[in-house]
C-alpha positions as CSV (number, residue, x, y, z in Angstrom):
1,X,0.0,0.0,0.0
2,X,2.9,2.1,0.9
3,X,4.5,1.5,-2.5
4,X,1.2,2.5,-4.4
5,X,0.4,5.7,-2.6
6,X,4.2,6.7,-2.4
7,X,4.0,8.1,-5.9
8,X,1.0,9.8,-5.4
9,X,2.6,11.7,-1.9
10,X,5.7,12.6,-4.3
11,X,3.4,14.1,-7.1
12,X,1.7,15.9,-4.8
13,X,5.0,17.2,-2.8
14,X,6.4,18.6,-6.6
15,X,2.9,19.9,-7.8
16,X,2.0,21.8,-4.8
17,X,5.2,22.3,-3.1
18,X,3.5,20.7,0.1
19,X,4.1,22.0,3.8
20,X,4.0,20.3,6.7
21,X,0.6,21.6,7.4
22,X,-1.4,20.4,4.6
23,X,-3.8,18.1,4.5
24,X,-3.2,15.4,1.7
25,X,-6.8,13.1,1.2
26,X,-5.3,9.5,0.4
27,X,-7.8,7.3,-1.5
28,X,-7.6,4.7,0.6
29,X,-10.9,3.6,-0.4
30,X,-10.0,3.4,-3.8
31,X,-7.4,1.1,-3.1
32,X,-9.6,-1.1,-1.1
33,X,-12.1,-1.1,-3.9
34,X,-9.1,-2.2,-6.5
35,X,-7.6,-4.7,-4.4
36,X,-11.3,-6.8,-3.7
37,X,-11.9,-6.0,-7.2
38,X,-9.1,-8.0,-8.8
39,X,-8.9,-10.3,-6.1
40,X,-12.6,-11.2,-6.4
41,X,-12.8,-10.9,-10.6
42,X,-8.8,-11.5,-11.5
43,X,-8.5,-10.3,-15.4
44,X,-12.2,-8.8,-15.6
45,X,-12.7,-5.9,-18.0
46,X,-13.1,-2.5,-15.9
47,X,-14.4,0.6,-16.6
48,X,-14.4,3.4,-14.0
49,X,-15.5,6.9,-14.5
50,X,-15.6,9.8,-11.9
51,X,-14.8,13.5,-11.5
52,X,-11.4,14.0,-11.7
53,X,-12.0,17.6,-10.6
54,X,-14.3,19.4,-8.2
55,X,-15.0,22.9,-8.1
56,X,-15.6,24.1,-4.3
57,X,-13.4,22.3,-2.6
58,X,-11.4,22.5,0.8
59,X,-8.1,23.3,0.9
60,X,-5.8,20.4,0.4
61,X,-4.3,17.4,-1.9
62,X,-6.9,15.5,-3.8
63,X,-9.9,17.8,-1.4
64,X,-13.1,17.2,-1.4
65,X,-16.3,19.2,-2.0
66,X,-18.0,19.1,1.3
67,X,-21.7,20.6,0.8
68,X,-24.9,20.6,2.5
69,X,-28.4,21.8,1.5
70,X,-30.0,24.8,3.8
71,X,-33.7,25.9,2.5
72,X,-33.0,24.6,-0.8
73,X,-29.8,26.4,-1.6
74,X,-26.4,24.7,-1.8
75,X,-23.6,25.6,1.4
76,X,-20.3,24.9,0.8
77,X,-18.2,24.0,3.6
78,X,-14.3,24.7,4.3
79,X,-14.1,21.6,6.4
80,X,-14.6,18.2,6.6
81,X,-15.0,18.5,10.2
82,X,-19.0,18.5,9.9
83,X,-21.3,16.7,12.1
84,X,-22.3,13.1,10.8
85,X,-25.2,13.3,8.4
86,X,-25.2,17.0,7.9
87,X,-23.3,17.3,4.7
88,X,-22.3,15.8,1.5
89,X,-18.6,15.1,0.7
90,X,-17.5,14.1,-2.8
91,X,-13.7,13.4,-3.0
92,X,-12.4,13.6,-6.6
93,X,-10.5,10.6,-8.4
94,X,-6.8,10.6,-9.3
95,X,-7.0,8.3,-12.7
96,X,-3.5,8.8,-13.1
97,X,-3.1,7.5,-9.6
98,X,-5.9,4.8,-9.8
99,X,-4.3,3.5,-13.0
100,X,-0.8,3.0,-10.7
101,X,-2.7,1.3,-8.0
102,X,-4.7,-0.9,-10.5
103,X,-1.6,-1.3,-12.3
104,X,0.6,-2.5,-8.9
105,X,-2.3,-4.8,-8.0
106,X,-3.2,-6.4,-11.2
107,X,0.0,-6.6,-13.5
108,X,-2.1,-4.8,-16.5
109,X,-1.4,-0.8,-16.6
110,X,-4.8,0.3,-18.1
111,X,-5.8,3.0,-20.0
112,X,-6.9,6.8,-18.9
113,X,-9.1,9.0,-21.2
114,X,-11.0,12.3,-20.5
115,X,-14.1,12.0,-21.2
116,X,-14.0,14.1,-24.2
117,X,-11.1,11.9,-25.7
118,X,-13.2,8.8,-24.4
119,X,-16.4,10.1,-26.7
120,X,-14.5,10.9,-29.3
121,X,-12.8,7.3,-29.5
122,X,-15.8,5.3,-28.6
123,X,-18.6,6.8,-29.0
124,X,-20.6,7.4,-31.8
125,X,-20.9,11.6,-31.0
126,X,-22.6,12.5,-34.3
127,X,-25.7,10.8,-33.3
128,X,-25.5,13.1,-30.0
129,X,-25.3,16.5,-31.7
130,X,-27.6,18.6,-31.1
131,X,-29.8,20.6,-34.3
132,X,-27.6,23.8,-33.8
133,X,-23.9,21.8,-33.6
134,X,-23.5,21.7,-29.7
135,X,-22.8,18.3,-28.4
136,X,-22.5,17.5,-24.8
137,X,-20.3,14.6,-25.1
138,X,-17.8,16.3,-26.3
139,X,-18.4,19.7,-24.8
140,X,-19.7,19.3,-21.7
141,X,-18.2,17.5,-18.3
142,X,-14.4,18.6,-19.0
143,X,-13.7,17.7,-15.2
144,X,-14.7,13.7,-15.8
145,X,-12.3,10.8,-16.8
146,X,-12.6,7.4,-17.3
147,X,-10.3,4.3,-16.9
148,X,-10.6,1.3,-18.7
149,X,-8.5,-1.7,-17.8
150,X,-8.3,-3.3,-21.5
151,X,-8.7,-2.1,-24.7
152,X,-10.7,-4.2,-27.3
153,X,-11.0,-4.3,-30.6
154,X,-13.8,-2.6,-31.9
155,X,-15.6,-4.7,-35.0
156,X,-17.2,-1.6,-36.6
């Protein structure tokens, strides 16, 4: 575990230029998820896809958005540090990170696309343009990614 999540603590350190005082959110949870995943379905296809980037979020490494709902209007929190129940957090995903931990666990490095470059490889996006040119596959959820242990050939 130390291993995996040793490259993501020295990304981090060079990206941000870390201190001693803040917070790093290790996706421990992730790794947990992985590791029952290929234990449980050894050589299975996967395909993940999550934010990869939050707006709103705490300070910190990989932060999450913490955000609760107060007479219908969204309040964003600068803390974790809320009482159980009250509020929403949504951590983002690392792909590059999860594709190292997949990658360490299973022996197969996997692939990681954003979701534009995933809709424009796969997907069939001039079915999902719109009549004046705008197409939300493309153009739309820029802070999305997905990772996808094997690639196939497509028969098309």
């Amino acid at each position: 575990f130390r291993q995996v999540l040793g490259g993501f603590f020295r990304k981090a350190s060079a990206v941000v230029g870390l201190t001693r005082s803040e917070e790093i959110f290790v996706p421990t949870k992730s790794y947990l998820f992985l590791s029952a995943l290929v234990k449980c379905f050894p050589g299975a296809c996967v395909v993940l896809a999550d934010f990869n980037e939050l707006p709103d979020a705490i300070s910190g490494v990989n932060a999450p958005v913490v955000q609760s709902k107060r007479h219908g209007k969204s309040v964003f929190h600068s803390s974790y540090l809320v009482p159980i129940g009250s509020a929403d957090i949504f951590h983002p995903t690392d792909f590059r990170q999860l594709q190292n931990m997949f990658s360490h666990l299973s022996g197969v490095r996997g692939h990681v696309f954003s979701h534009k470059d995933f809709a424009l490889r796969f997907g069939e996006v001039e079915k999902t343009r719109t009549m004046t040119g705008y197409n939300a596959m493309v153009q739309d959820y820029s802070n999305m990614a997905m990772f996808i242990s094997k690639l196939h050939q497509s028969k098309k």
